[in-house]
FIZA-366725 format. One record per residue (C-alpha): x, y, z; residue number from 0; residue in one letter. Coordinates in steps of 0.001 Angstrom, whole numbers, plus 500000, padded with zeros to 6 digits. Each point is the difference from the previous one (the first is absolute). Example, Ala and Ser with C-alpha at 12.3 -4.5 7.8 and 13.67 -1.06 7.14 Angstrom:
2
((512300 495500 507800) 0 'a')
((501370 503440 499340) 1 's')
//
This chain:
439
((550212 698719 746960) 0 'x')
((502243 502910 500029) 1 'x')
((499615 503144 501959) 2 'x')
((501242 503300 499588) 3 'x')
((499596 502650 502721) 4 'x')
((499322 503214 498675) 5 'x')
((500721 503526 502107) 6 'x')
((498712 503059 498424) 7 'x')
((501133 503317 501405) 8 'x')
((498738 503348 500601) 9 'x')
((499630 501320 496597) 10 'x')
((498794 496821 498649) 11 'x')
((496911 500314 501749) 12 'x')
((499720 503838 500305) 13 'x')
((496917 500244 497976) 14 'x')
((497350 497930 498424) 15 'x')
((501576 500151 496570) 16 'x')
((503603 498032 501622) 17 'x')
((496955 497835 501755) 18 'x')
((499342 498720 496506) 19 'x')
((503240 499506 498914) 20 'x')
((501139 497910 503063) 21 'x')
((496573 498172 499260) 22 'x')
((501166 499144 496153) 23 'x')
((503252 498712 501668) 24 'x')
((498219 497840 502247) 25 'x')
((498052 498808 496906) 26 'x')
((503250 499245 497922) 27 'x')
((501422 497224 502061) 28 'x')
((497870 497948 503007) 29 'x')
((503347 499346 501460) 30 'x')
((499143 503155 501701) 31 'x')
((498342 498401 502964) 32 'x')
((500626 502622 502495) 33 'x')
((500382 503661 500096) 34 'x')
((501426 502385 502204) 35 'x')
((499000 503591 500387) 36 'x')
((501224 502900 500772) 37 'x')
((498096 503852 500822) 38 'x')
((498605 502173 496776) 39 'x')
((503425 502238 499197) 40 'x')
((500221 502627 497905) 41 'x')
((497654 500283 497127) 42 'x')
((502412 502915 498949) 43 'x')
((502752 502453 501172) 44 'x')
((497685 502288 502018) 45 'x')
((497843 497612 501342) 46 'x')
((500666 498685 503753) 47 'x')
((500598 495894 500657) 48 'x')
((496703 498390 502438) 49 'x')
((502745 499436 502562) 50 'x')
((501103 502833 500140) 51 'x')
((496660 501812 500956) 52 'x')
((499615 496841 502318) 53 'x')
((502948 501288 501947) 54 'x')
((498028 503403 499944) 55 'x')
((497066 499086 501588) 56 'x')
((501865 498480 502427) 57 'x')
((502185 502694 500713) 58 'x')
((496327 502191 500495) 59 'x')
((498280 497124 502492) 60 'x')
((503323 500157 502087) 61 'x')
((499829 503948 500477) 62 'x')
((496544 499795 500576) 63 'x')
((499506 502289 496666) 64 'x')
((497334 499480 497408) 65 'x')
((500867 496816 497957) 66 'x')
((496654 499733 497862) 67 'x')
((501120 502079 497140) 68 'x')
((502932 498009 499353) 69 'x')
((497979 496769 500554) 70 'x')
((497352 501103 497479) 71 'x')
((503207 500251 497326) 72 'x')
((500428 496650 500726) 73 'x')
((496963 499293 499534) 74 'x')
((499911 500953 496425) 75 'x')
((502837 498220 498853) 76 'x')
((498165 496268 501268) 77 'x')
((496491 501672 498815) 78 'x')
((501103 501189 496612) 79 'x')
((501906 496595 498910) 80 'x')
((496634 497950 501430) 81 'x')
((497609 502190 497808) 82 'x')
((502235 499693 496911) 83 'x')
((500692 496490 500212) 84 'x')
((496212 499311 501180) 85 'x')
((501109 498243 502895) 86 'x')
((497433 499518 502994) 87 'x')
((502212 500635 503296) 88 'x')
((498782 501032 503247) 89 'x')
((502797 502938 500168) 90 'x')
((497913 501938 502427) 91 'x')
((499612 496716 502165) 92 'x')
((503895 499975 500364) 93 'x')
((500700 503561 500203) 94 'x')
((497800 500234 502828) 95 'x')
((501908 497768 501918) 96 'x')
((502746 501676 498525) 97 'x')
((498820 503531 501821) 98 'x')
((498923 498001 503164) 99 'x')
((503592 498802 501164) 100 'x')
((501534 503692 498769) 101 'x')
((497518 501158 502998) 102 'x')
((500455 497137 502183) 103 'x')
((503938 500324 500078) 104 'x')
((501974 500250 496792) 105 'x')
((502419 497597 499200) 106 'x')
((502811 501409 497303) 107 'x')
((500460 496014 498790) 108 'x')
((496527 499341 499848) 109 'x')
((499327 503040 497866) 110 'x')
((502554 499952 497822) 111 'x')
((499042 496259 499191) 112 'x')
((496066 501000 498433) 113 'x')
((501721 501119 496744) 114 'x')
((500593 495985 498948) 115 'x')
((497489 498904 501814) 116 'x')
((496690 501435 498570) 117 'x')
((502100 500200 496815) 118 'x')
((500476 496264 499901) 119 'x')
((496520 499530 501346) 120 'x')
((498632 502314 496677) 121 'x')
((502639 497815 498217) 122 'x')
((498364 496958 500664) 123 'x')
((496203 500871 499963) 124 'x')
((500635 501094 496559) 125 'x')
((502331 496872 498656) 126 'x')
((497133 497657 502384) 127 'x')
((503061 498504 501702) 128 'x')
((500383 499182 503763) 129 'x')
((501396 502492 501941) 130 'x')
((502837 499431 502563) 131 'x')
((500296 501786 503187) 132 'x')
((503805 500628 500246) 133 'x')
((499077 500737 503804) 134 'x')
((499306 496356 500325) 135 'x')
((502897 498707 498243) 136 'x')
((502927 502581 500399) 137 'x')
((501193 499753 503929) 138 'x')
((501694 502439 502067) 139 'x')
((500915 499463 503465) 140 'x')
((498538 502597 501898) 141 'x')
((503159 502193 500320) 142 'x')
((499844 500094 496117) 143 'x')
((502642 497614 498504) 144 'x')
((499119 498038 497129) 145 'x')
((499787 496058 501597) 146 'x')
((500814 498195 496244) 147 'x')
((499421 496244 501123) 148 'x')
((496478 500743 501398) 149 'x')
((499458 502221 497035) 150 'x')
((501034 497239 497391) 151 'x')
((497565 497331 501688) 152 'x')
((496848 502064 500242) 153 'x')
((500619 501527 496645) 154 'x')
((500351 496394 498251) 155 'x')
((497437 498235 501899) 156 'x')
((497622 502697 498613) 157 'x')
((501312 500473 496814) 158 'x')
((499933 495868 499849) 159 'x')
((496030 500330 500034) 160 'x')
((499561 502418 497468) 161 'x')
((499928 499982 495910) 162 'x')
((500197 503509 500109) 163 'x')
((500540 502903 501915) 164 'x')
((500599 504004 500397) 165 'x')
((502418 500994 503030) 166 'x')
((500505 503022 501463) 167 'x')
((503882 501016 500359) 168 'x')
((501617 502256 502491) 169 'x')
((499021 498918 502847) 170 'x')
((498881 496915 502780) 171 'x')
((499506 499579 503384) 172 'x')
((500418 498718 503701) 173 'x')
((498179 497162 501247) 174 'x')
((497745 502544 501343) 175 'x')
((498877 501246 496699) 176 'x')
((501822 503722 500405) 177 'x')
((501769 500537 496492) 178 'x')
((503211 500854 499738) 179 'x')
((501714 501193 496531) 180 'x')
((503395 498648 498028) 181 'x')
((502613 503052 501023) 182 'x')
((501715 499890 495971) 183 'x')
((498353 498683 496953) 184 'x')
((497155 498794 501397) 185 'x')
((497615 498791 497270) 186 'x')
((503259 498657 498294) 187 'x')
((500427 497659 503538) 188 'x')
((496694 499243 499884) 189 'x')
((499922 498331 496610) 190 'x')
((503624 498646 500687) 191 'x')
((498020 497928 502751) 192 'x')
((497045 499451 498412) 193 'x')
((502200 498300 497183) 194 'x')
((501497 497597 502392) 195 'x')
((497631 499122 502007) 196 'x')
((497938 498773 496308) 197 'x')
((503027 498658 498894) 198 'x')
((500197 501553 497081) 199 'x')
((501120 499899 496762) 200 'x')
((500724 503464 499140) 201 'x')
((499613 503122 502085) 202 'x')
((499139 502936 497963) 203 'x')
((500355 504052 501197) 204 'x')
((498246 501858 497735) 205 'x')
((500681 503490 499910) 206 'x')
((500436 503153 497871) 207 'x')
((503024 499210 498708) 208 'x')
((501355 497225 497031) 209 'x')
((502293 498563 502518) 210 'x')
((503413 500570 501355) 211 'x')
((501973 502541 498074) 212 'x')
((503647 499886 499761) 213 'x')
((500550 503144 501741) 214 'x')
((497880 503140 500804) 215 'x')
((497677 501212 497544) 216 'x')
((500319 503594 501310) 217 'x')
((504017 499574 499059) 218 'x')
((499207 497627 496811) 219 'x')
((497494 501345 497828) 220 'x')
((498435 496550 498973) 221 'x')
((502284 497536 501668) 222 'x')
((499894 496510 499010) 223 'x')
((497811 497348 502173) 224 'x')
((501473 497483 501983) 225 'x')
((498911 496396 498375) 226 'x')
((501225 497825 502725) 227 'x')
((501593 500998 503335) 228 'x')
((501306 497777 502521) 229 'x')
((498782 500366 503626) 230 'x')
((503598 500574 501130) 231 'x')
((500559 502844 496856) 232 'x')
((496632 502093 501545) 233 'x')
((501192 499957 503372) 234 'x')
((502857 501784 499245) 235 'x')
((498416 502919 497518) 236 'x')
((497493 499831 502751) 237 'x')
((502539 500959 502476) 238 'x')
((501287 501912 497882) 239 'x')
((496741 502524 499625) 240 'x')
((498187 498127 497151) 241 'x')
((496154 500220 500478) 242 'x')
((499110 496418 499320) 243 'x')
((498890 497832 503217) 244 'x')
((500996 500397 503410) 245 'x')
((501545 496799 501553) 246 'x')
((497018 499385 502156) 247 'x')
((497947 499797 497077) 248 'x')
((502798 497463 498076) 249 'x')
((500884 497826 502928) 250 'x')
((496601 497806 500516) 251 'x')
((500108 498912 495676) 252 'x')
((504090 499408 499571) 253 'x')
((499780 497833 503480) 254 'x')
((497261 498177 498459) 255 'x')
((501519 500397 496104) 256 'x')
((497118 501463 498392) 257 'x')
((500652 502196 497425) 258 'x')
((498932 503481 499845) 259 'x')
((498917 502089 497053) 260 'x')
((500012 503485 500091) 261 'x')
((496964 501310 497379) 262 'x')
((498415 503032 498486) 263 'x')
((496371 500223 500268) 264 'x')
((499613 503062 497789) 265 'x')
((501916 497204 497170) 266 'x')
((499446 496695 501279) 267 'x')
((501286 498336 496785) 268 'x')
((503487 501127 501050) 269 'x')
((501445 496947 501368) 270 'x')
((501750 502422 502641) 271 'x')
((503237 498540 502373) 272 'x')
((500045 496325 501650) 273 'x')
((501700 499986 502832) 274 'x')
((501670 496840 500472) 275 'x')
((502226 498084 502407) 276 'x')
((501915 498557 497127) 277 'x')
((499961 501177 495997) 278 'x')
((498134 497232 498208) 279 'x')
((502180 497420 497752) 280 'x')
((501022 501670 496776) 281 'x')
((499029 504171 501476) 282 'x')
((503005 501879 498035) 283 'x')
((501755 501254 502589) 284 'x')
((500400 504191 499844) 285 'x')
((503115 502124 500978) 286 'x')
((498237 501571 502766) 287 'x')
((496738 499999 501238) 288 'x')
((499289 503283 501613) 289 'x')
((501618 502851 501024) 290 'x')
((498882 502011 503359) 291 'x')
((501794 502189 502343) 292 'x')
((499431 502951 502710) 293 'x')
((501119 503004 501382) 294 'x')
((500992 501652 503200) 295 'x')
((502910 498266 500976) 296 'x')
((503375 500498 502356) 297 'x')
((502878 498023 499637) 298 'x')
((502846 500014 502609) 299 'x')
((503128 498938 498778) 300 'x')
((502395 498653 502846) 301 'x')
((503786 499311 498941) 302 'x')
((502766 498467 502534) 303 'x')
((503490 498518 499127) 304 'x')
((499941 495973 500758) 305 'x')
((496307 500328 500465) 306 'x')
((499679 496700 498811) 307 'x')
((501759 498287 502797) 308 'x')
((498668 501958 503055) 309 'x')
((497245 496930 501020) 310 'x')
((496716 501462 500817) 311 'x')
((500379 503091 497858) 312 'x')
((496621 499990 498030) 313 'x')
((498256 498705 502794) 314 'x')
((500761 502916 502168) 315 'x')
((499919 502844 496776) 316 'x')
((495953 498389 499395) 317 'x')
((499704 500122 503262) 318 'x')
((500181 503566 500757) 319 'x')
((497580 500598 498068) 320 'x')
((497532 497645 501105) 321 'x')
((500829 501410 503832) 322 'x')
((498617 503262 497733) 323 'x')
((496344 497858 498877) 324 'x')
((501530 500514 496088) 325 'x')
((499866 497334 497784) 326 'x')
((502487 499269 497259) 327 'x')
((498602 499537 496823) 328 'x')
((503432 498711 497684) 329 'x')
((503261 499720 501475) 330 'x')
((502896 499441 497530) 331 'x')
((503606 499516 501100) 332 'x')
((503551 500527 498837) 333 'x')
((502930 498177 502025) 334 'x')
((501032 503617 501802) 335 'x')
((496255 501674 498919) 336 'x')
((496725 499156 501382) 337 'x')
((496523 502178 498798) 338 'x')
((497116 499940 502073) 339 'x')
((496939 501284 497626) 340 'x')
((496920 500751 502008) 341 'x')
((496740 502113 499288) 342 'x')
((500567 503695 500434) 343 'x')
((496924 500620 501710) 344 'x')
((500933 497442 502627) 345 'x')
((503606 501298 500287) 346 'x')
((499593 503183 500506) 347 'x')
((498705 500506 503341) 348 'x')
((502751 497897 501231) 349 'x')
((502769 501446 497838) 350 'x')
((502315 501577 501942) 351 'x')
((500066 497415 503021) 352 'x')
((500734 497175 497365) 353 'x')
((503103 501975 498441) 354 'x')
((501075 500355 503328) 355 'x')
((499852 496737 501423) 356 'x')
((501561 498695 496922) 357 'x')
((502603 502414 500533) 358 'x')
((500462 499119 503798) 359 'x')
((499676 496263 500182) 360 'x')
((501197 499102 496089) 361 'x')
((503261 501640 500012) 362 'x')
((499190 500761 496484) 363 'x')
((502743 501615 497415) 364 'x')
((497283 501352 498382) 365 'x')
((496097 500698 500178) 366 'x')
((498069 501138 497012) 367 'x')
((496904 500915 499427) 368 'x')
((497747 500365 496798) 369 'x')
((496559 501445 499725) 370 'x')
((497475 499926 497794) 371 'x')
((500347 496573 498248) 372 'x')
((497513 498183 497895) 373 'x')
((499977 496257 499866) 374 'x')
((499504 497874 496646) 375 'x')
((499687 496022 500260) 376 'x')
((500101 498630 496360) 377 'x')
((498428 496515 500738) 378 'x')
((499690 496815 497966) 379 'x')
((501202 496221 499822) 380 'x')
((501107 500432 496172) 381 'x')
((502931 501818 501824) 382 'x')
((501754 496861 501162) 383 'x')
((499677 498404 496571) 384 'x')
((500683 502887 497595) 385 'x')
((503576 500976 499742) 386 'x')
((500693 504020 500190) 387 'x')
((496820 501126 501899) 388 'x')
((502249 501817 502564) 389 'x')
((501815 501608 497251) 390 'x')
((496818 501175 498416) 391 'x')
((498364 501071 502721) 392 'x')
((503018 502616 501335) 393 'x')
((500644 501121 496114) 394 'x')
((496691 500720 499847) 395 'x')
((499611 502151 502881) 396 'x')
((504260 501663 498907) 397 'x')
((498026 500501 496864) 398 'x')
((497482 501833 501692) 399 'x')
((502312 502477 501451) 400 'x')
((499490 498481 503140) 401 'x')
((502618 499259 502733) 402 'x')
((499438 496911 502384) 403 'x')
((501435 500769 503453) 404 'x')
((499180 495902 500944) 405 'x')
((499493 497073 498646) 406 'x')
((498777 496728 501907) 407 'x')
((498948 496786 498741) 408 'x')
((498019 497097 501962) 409 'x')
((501870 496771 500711) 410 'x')
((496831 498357 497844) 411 'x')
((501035 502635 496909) 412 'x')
((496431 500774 500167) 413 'x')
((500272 503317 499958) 414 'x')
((502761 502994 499229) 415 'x')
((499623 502911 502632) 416 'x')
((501344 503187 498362) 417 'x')
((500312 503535 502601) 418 'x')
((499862 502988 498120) 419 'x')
((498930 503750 500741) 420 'x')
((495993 500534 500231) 421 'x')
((500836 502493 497879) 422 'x')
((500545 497435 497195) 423 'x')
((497568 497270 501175) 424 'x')
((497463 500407 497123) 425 'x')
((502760 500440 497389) 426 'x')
((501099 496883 500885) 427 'x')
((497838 497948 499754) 428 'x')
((498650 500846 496491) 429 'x')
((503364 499484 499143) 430 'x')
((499931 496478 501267) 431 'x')
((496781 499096 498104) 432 'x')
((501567 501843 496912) 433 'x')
((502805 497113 500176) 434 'x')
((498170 496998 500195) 435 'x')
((496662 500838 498498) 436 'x')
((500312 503357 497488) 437 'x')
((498155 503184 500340) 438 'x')
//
């Protein structure tokens, strides 16, 4: 039988109305064995996300302040999508306990983690699935690190012995039952692991969004979506700033080569991205597949005479700065030129001790530096077998009115990095998409 894990984020279930649409996509295909849920988000702009106010009441308990009104906000979010959905849940049953560890000690993990879980508990009274205690599944070690192998045999033993099943995402915990939350993406790791552990067919993400867009939506006014995307393509306009998965989230499914689709439950017949390891037989390979990029960079430019064949060179240059705790993020090279590119923010408390230590122990003819640089990596496997994709890509941003101060491509011509002023960031990128996919 195939199975598909389904995760459905904060928005999805912010209300009882996105209750009944994740319900109809349940309905639409029984692949969809098991589900993984996230806290009620926004139901719109002004409104405040259940975790959020979670974090709240915590905040309160710890400074020995009042936390009931906040509490009793939560408790109108659960009560209001149990009345409208008719669902019988004991919500003051788990609340109280809820209120009882806030007074007995509050734990920040612990309360941060009741969003998913009485929201996957309401999840499942309502669909009259099982529901899955990620607490008995998810393990920590006590310090809090994530323990993956335990994790992966409680998760499929239990999975194993269910048709069906609602899990809470976010969070776990020690053998001693205290919960501990995912640092980054957590739902997103928890259905990554929920997938594997089923061995599943498909892992689905549905969100608020159709997808992976080819760039920025805020820069592109209706930018194309992605329809496949290689696991290697989003780690790099994930690096790069692209708000798609973290790697936590993608590392579980590619090791295990499950598939993941990214989906829209506001428009669930949009088939949305696939995120692949490979592009099926007979996909039409595209130009480029995405186009991401950030801002608030330094690059130091380093130039010596013979630099070339003074051994160690690099390694002492990179080093300098790592003596400084700043990492390099790109680091092209000339035969007498070497750039170090780093993040601003990062640099600059360590500035003027890096120039001069360069200065001192490099022997330098010249040190340069440049402020205020955005990054753009144009990414996509069409590049290697499309003739002229370079060429397009820099007459696109000339055309722009843009000038590149550097240009570095992978060794896997994966991806074109182009350096340009902040200044110009935004400009250049629509003039990318311009190029390869119109206005």
């Amino acid at each position: 039988m195939k199975t598909i894990v389904a995760k459905f984020g904060g928005s999805s279930l912010a209300s009882a109305a996105q209750f009944r649409k994740v319900g109809a996509i349940l309905a639409a295909d029984p692949a969809r064995r098991f589900v993984v849920a996230s806290a009620p988000g926004k139901r719109d702009s002004g409104d405040t996300k259940v975790t959020d106010l979670l974090y709240r009441c915590y905040d309160a308990a710890a400074a020995g302040e009042d936390f009931a009104p906040v509490l009793d906000r939560i408790r109108a979010r659960f009560s209001d999508i149990a009345r409208e959905l008719g669902v019988a849940f004991d919500l003051e049953g788990e609340l109280a306990a809820v209120e009882g560890q806030l007074r007995a000690g509050p734990r920040r993990d612990y309360m941060a983690s009741r969003g998913e879980y009485l929201n996957s508990k309401l999840l499942a009274a309502w669909l009259g699935w099982p529901f899955l205690d990620a607490a008995d599944c998810v393990r920590f070690t006590p310090e809090g690190a994530f323990d993956a192998e335990t994790t992966q045999d409680l998760l499929s033993r239990a999975l194993a012995g269910l048709d069906r099943a609602v899990i809470p995402g976010f969070y776990g915990a020690d053998a001693t039952g205290a919960i501990h939350t995912f640092s980054r993406g957590g739902s997103d790791v928890s259905g990554s692991l929920a997938a594997r552990a089923a061995g599943a067919d498909l892992y689905e993400n549905w969100t608020d969004v159709s997808g992976v867009l080819f760039t920025d939506p805020r820069i592109v006014r209706n930018a194309r979506p992605i329809q496949y995307i290689t696991y290697r393509e989003l780690r790099e306009l994930s690096y790069m700033g692209a708000s798609v998965l973290h790697e936590d989230a993608v590392f579980p499914v590619r090791r295990a080569g499950i598939p993941i689709n990214i989906r829209n439950t506001n428009r669930p017949q949009d088939p949305g991205t696939l995120i692949v390891a490979a592009l099926p037989e007979g996909t039409e390979t595209v130009p480029v597949t995405g186009v991401a990029g950030r801002k608030g960079f330094a690059a130091v430019l380093v130039e010596k005479s013979l630099m070339n064949s003074e051994i160690g060179f690099a390694a002492r240059l990179l080093n300098i700065f790592a003596q400084n705790g700043v990492p390099f993020e790109h680091c092209p090279t000339g035969i007498d030129t070497m750039s170090v590119v780093v993040s601003e923010a990062a640099f600059a408390p360590h500035r003027e001790e890096i120039l001069a230590a360069l200065r001192e122990q490099l022997k330098p003819d010249r040190v340069q530096l440049e402020e205020d640089l955005a990054l753009i990596a144009v990414v996509g496997h069409g590049m290697v077998a499309n003739k002229g994709i370079a060429a397009r890509i820099l007459g696109a941003v000339t055309a722009a009115g843009v000038n590149i101060r550097m240009i570095d491509q992978g060794s896997s011509e994966l991806n074109i990095i182009l350096g340009i002023d902040a200044a110009d960031y935004e400009t250049a990128v629509r003039g990318i998409y311009t190029e390869f996919y119109g206005e």
